[in-house]
N, C-alpha and C positions, 0 to 999 in steps of 0.2 A: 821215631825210627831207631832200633837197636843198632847198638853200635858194638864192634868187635875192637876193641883193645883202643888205636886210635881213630877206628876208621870206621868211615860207613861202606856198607857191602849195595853193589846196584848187579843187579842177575835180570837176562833176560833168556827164556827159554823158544829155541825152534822143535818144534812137535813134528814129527813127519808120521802120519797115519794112510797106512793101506788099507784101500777103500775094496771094500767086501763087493765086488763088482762080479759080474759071472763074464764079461770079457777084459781084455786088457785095453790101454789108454788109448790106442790109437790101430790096434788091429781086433778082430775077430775071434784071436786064441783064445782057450779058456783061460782064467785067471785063479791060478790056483800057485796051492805052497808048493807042492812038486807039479809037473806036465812033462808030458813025452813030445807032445806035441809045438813047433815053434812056426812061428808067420815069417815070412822073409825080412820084412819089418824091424819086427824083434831083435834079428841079431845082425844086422846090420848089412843087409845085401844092397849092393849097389843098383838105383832107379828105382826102389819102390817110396812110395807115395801114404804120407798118414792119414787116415781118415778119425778123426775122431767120433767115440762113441756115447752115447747118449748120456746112459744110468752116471756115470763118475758129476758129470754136470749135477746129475741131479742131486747126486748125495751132497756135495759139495754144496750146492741151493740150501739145503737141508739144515744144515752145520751153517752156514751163514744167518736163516732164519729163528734157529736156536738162540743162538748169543746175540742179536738184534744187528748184526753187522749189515754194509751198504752190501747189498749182490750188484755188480755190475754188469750195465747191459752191453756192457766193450769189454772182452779182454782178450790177450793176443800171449799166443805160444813163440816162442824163438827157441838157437840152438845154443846153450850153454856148452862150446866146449872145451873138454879137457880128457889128458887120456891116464887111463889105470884100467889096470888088466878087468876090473868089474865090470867096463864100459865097453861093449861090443861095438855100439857105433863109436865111437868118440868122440860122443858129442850127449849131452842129456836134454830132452824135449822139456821145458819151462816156461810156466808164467813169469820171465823175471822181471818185468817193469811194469805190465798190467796183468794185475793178476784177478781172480774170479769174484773175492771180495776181500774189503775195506774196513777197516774198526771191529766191533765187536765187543763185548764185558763179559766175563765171566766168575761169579761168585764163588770165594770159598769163603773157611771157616777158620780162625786159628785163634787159641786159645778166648775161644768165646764170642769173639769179634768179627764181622762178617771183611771182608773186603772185595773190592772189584780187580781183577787183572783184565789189562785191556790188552785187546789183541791188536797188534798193526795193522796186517794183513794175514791170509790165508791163500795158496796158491796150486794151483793144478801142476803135475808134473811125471815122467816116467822114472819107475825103481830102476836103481841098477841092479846088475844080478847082485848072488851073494858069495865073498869068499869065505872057507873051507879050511882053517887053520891047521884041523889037530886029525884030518881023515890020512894024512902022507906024512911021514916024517920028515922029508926033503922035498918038498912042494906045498904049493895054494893050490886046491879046486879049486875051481870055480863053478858052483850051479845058475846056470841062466835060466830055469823056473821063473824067479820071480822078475825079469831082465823085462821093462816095458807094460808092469802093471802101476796101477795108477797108485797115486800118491797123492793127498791133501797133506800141502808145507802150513802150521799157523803158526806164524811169527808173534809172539809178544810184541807188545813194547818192555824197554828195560825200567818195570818196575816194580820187580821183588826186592826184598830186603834180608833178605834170610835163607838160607838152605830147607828150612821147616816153609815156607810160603812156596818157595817152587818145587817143592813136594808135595805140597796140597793143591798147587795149582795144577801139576798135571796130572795125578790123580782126578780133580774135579773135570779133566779135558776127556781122560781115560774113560768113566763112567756116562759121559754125558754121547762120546762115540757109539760107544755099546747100546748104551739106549736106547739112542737113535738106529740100529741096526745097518751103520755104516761101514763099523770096524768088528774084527772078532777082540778084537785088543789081548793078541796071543805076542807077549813078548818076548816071551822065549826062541819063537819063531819070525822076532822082527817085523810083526805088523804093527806095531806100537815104539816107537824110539825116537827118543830125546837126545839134544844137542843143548848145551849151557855155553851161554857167554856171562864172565865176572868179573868185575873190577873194583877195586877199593882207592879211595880217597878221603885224606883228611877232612874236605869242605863237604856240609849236607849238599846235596843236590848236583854235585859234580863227577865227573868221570873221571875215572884214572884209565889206563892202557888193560884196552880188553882182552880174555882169551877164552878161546873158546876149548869147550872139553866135549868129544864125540865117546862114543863108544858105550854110551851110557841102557844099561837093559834092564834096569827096574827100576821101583821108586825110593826103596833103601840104599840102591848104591848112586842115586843121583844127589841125594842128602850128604852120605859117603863122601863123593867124590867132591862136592862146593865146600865139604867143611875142608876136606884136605887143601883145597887150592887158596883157600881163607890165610890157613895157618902157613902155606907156602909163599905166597905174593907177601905176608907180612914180614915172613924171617928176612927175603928179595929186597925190600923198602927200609928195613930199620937194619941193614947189612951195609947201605949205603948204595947199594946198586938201584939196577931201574928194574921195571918191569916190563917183558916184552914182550908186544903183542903178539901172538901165537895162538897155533893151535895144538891142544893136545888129546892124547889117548888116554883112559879111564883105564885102568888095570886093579882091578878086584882084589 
């Protein structure tokens, strides 16, 4: 296991992939990057009722049968919620405790060497819309286009070792979407985006205080951003301070 300075690095990546669906997770709309069109559903009107839609199931099956993971013949949606202006309902539809499927291996390649990352789980769920930073000067848009199209969550488990491993591990999640003709994996447009959770600790095989880094839109800047948080948690640790669990923002 490579080790940085005194420590070992443990990285576990959440993958959120938008699922190339022709309707959205739980209504009829079309499921596109822009629409004109919205379901009462979608943004959030009071007494309407989800009905889920088939294809997301199936791609999801799909992606589970790929990487050998268990598909479960049980899994159950609830309401995750919490509010921020992307979240029309305030509340986000989730597999959080049973999710679609279980395990899973996925191979990459690094400097020669094959390895497996295993996945935890994989989970069905609704996008929020998107915010709109640099269209206003003195405001967020908000587009609710993508507000209630499906989303495949794959959870690792934590064990990367390197900013180069969880680089090639989501690259190898990226091409294998595509392939499968799940995902368009357009990440400039946010069907493909990565979340990092890191921690360093002096002992192999143990965990120090995790943080997670969001905001992450390629695969250069998510190499980018683990070396930075590497070289930050250690200045934090040999400073004499601690390290605390949080979460933060990726800025380019």
């Amino acid at each position: 296991m490579k080790k940085y300075g005194e420590f070992y690095v443990t990285i576990g990546l959440e993958i959120h992939v938008a699922l190339q669906t022709k309707q959205k997770l739980f209504s009829a709309t079309e499921n596109a990057f822009e629409v004109k069109d919205f379901s009462l559903l979608d943004i959030g009107m009071p007494g309407v009722l989800p009905v889920l839609s088939r294809e997301p199931v199936e791609m999801a099956s799909a992606f589970a049968l790929s990487v050998g993971a268990s598909l479960e013949r049980y899994s159950e949606f609830e309401r995750k919620h919490y509010f921020y202006p992307d979240l029309p309902l305030g509340y986000q539809i989730t597999q959080q405790h049973k999710p679609i499927l279980i395990g899973g291996l996925v191979p990459i390649k690094l400097d020669g060497e094959e390895k497996l990352i295993e996945i935890e789980h994989a989970h069905l769920e609704c996008d929020a819309a998107k915010s709109i930073h640099d269209l206003y000067h003195e405001y967020t848009a908000i587009d609710i286009s993508r507000c209630a199209s499906p989303l495949l969550e794959i959870v690792s488990t934590p064990c990367m070792h390197s900013p180069e491993e969880a680089k090639e591990y989501a690259k190898a999640v990226h091409s294998l979407v595509t392939f499968l003709g799940i995902c368009d994996g357009k990440m400039e447009e946010g069907s493909f985006r990565v979340d990092a959770s890191i921690s360093l600790c002096k002992e192999i095989g143990k965990l120090g205080a995790r943080v997670e880094i969001k905001n992450i839109s390629s695969f250069g800047f998510l190499q980018t951003a683990l070396e930075y948080e590497i070289k930050r948690q250690t200045e934090v640790i040999e400073s004499g301070s601690k390290v605390v669990m949080e979460t933060r923002l990726f800025d380019e």
